[in-house]
C-alpha positions, 0 to 999 in steps of 0.5 A: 103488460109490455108494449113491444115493437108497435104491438101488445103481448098481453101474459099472466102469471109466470110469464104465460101467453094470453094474448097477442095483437099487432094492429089488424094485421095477423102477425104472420103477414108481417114477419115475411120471411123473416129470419128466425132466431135461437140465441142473441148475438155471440162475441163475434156479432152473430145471432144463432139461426132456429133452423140450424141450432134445431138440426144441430142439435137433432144430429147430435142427439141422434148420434148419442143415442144410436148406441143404445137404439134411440137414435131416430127418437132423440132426433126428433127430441131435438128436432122440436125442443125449441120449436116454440122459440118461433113463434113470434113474440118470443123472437121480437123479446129476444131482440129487446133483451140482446144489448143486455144479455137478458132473459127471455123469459117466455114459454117455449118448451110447451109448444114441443110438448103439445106437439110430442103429445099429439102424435103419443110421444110421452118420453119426448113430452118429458124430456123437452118439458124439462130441458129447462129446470130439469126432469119433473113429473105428469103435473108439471108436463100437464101444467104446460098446457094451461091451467084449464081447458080455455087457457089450453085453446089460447095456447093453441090458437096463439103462440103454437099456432104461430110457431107452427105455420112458421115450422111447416115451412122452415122445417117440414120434417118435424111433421113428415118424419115423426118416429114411431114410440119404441117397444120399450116404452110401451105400457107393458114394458118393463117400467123401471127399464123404461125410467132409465131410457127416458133419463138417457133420452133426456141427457141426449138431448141435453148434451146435444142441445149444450154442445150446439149453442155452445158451439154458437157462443164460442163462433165454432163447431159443436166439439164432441169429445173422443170415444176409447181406442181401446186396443191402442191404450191396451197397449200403451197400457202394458207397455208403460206398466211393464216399463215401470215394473223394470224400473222398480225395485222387486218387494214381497208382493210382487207375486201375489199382484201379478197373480191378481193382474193375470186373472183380471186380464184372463176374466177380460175375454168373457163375455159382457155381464156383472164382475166381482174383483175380491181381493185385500188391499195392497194387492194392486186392484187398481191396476187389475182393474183398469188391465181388464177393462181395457182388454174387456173393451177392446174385446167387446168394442166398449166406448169409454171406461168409467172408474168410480170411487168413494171419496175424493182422496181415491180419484186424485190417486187413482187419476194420476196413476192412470195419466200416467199409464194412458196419457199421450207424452205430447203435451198438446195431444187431448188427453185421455184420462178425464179426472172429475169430482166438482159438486158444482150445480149449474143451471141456466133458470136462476133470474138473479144472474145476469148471465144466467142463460150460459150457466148450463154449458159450464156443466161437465158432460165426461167427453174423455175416453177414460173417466174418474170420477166419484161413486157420487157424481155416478149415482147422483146423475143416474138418480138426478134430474137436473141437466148439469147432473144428467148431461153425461148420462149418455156416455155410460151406455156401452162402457167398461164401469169400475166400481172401486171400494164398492163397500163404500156405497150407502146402505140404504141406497143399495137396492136401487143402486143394484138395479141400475146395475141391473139395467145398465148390463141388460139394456145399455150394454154396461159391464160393471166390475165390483172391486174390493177387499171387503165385498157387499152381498150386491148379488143378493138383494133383489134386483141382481138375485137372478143375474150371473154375477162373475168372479175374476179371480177365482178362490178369493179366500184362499188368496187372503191367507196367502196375502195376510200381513197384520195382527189386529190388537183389540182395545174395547174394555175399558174404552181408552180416550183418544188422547190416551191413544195419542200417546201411545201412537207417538212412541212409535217411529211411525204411525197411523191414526184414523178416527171417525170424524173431522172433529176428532182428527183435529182434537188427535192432531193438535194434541199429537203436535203437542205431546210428539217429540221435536224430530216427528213430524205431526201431519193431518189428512181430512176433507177439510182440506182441498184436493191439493193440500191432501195431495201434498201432505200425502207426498209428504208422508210417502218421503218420510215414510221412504226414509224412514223419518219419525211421522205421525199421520191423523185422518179420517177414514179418507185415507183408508180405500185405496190410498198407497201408504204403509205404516208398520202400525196403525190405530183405528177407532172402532167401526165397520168391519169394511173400514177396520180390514181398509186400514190394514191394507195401510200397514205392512202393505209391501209385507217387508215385516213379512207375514202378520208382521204389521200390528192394527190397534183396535180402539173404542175411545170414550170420547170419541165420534161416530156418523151416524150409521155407524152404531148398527154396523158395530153392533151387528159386527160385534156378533162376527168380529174381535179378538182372533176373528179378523174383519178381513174373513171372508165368509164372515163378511158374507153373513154380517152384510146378510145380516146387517140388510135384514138389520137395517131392512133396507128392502121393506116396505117404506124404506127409502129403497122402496119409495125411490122405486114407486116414484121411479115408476111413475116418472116423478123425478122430483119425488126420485131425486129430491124426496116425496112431499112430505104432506098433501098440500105442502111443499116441503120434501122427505130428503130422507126418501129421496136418491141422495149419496150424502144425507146432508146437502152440500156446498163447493167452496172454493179455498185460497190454497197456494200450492207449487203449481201456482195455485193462486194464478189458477184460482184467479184465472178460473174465478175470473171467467166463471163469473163471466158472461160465458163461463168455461166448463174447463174452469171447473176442471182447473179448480177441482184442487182447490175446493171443499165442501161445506154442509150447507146448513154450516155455510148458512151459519151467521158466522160463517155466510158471510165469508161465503161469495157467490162464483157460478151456480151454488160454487162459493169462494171462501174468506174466512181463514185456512190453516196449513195444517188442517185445512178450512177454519170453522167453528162449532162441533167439527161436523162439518165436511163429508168425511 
């Protein structure tokens, strides 16, 4: 019970209204005409109105989702998100919370339910219902309405009542202009079709309601970022790569890349759909790439390019290739190119943080013309629920959509992932364009079957063999030991070593510091190490290898997609066919030692890692590659991803493809992004059954590396307003360099939690010792990071 301003507001469990009473006087009659009000004072002294957040928001969502055809329904999403916040117990709550930036702690969202459920809305029910805590299920909507009938009039007859007698007046289009239900979401519409609509509705909504109390808290306007000017980048575009290719000293494969760039422009005018760029590494994709999705774009009148990317290595190497082809050269001029791979979970329903009501504006919504960002963030928003993960779904509607190293994705996951690409072409107005050397059979599972899927350049094969630049030496029988591989790397001048876990990229590393003569420099690469150290290690090798210094480089297969290195010869323990063609894209990459002149050592070490996917692809590779059969054939591509689908039968009946499916259909968002319950009863999930990109959770940490750009100021900077009472969503930006993940069963460890301090959301800043060589310190087996 909590006795407030001369009245009694009477809840139960979890904060829910029983009842209220103010004297004899119904509450109405005393609040007049009252200001009604959605947030508590910002810096500048100023509560936020009710009546303007809610247009405020209602106009942003509405123009989020006009591209997609949502538009009057997003509107009145937001018109009724927070309509229970007028009634007039939440109000006098959040004047006795203000001094302390407290929590409310009051329903609010329910009243926008019940009335989205009156007039058959069932979109708008979700959506609002989880524009706190995220998108649930039918349970968690009905559970709004009370746990019974009697608990459901209460609700009805008090606070709804309330706040809509107030509403009527303040805001008579709520109840005037109510949008009919879409065609679409019908019962006899498509169902998953109809999942993804109500996940873009929901980002609408939340991007819009984030912008507008942001806005309110920062004492401005509500700052949506800038849609693409395609034809003006074009051709800014061409102009800088022409500029760079005067600029640059001719070599072998000139020919052969303007030949891919000139067939990713031609492919560029065809009409919007699904695009396939096939073709070996080396031979400049990402540049094809980007050509053709901004002439497609500018062409089709496209909003936004969005380039996705399997590890995090790619998009700080792609990222900064596409500044500086796209940038603007004033400094003070926005940027275009947004360059995004924060893990970070944000959210404003964790009541152990002071601040907690202003976490969610911290999430990051991909307001840039040009997007990089990893195929995780991608993903694991379209599958999420969270608002953090899914504030920038809008934005993908209408865009060019790059998937590159697309061999990369997860198997398991393929046939969801194939139907998202399904339904962004067909209803979102996405074209999606699959890039890489080794390309998945995608076309072939059955949500893309009956989809025309277009190549962008045609004969990929025979442009392989033109393009051909190693020998593959196989070393399986007998297995040698990784530390037998060390010594033989180190007699060459230079040298690539990639191996399969973290664990052995240390063990290789340390020992070839060891063995190596005194004038080789010893470097390593692994996502042990933050964004910044990588980045300057790989600035490192490309000096020594310009120069032809004497260098061994030990890494993970982070180094292999895309990554612009080239080794005369290169070791890789035995694995995939894909990651075995990636590491020879690393060696002879320019073709100066002319045709087959690289040499790719093949190895299986007897002491040596594997993740574990990877014994059914080297057993099912076995059958299509080895000796005088190279990981880069097409065709035998072609039937080993067949026949590894069947293998792994990633398409049957209780596979985590099919039970993502069935939970898609029945709107259990819980179910799609966090696994089905495990047992009747119980509250423990299947992880396994549920959309994750990475099987083991995960969390950012943020490393005290000190790089040249001052990066002990920035990390300081950064930590100190995130942990502020208005976190800034630019700080996360900023402290992308400087962040690394811990499996979070790692970060639990007695060991090591203690050197973990809590920043915002799960972020954490390490204590614990950080090597110049290999990054973060951990002890046990090595298995610890996403490699």
């Amino acid at each position: 019970m909590i006795v407030l301003l001369s009245g009694i507001l009477q809840f139960g469990e979890a904060g829910r209204f029983l009842s209220y009473r103010c004297g004899d006087m119904p509450i109405s009659s005393r609040s007049g005409s009252r200001r009604v009000w959605a947030h508590s004072k910002n810096r500048f002294g100023l509560r936020h109105r009710l009546e303007d957040h809610l247009h405020g928001t209602a106009g942003l969502a509405r123009a989020f989702a006009s591209p997609f055809g949502l538009g009057e329904l997003a509107w009145w999403t937001g018109l009724v998100h927070d309509g229970g916040k007028c009634w007039q117990a939440w109000q006098d709550k959040l004047l006795l919370v203000e001094p302390t930036n407290g929590r409310v702690g009051l329903d609010h969202k329910s009243f926008g339910v019940q009335l989205a459920r009156r007039h058959e809305l069932l979109p708008v029910e979700f959506a609002v219902a989880g524009h706190h805590g995220g998108l649930t299920n039918q349970g968690q909507v009905d559970g709004l309405f009370g746990e019974d009938a009697a608990a459901e009039e209460r609700l009805r007859s008090g606070p709804w009542a309330d706040a809509e007698k107030r509403l009527r007046v303040a805001l008579p289009e709520m109840f005037s202009q109510v949008p009919a239900l879409p065609v679409e979401f019908e019962e006899s519409a498509e169902r998953l079709t109809r999942e993804f609509l109500l996940r873009f509705l929901f980002s609408c909504l939340v991007d819009a309601d984030v912008l507008d109390t942001k806005a309110h808290v920062e004492g401005g306007q509500p700052r949506a970022g800038s849609d693409l000017d395609a034809p003006a980048l074009l051709d800014r575009f061409l102009t800088r790569r022409a500029d760079f290719l005067r600029q640059r000293k001719p070599g072998a494969m000139d020919s052969h890349r303007q030949r891919l760039f000139d067939a990713a422009m031609a492919a560029a005018s065809r009409k919007p759909g699904i695009f396939r760029l096939t073709a070996p590494t080396g031979t400049a994709k990402t540049i094809a790439a980007a050509g053709f999705a901004l002439k497609h774009a500018a062409a089709h009148g496209k909003r936004r390019v969005i380039v996705a990317v399997p590890f995090i290595t790619i998009t700080e190497q792609n990222a900064a290739v596409y500044r500086d082809l796209l940038d603007p050269d004033d400094p003070d001029v926005e940027r275009v190119v947004l360059e995004h791979h924060s893990h970070v979970e944000v959210s404003d329903t964790d009541p152990a943080s002071e601040h907690h009501s202003w976490r969610r504006l911290a999430s990051e919504n991909w307001d840039a013309p040009f997007v990089v960002t990893t195929t995780v963030q991608l993903f694991e928003s379209l599958f999420g629920r969270t608002q953090s993960r899914m504030r920038k779904l809008h934005r993908i509607a209408d865009s060019v959509l790059v998937l590159d190293e697309v061999q990369a994705l997860p198997h398991h996951l393929l046939p969801q992932v194939a139907d998202a690409l399904r339904i962004l072409t067909q209803r979102f107005g996405v074209t999606v364009v699959l890039s890489s050397a080794t390309q998945p059979a995608v076309h072939a599972l059955g949500p893309l079957k009956t989809l025309e899927v277009h190549e962008i350049l045609p004969d990929p094969e025979s442009f392989f063999a033109e393009c051909q630049r190693v020998e593959y030496d196989w070393r399986l029988d007998p297995k040698p030991t990784l530390a037998d591989m060390v010594k033989e790397a180190v007699t060459h001048q230079q040298a690539l070593m990639v191996v399969n876990t973290v664990r052995d990229a240390r063990t290789a590393f340390l020992h070839a510091r060891e063995v190596a003569s005194s004038e080789t420099t010893v470097l390593h690469l692994s996502t042990g190490m933050c964004p910044a150290h990588r980045k300057r290690v790989l600035k490192d090798v490309r000096s020594l290898l310009k120069y032809d210094r004497p260098l061994i480089l030990v890494s993970t297969s982070l180094v292999e997609a895309g990554v612009d290195l080239d080794f005369p010869v290169a070791f890789r323990a035995i694995g995939p066919p894909e990651s075995l063609a990636q590491v020879a894209g690393r060696c002879n990459r320019e073709n100066k030692l002319g045709h087959r002149g690289g040499q790719v050592v093949i190895f299986d070490p007897a002491d040596g890692g594997l993740p574990p996917s990877y014994p059914t692809q080297i057993e099912v590779a076995y059958t299509y590659f080895g000796p005088g059969i190279d990981p880069e054939d097409q065709a035998k591509l072609s039937g080993y991803f067949a026949e590894l689908y069947g293998t792994l039968g990633i398409e049957d009946r209780g596979r985590a493809a099919r039970v993502i499916e069935a939970n898609r259909k029945r709107w259990d968002f819980v179910a799609v992004a966090d696994g089905p319950l495990e047992a009747m009863g119980r509250t423990a999930r299947n992880r396994k059954l549920a959309f994750r990109m990475i099987d083991d959770d995960t969390v950012p940490v943020v490393v005290r590396y000190d790089d040249s750009h001052g990066g002990a100021d920035i990390i300081d900077r950064c930590l100190r307003d995130l942990r502020g009472a208005h976190p800034d969503m630019r700080m996360l930006r900023d402290l992308q360099p400087y962040i690394v993940t811990l499996r979070r069963s790692t970060a639990r460890q007695a060991h090591i939690a203690p050197t973990l301090i809590p920043v915002i959301g799960d972020l954490c800043e390490w204590q614990g010792e950080y090597d110049d060589g290999y990054g973060t310190v951990l002890e046990g087996d090595g298995k610890d990071y996403l490699w």
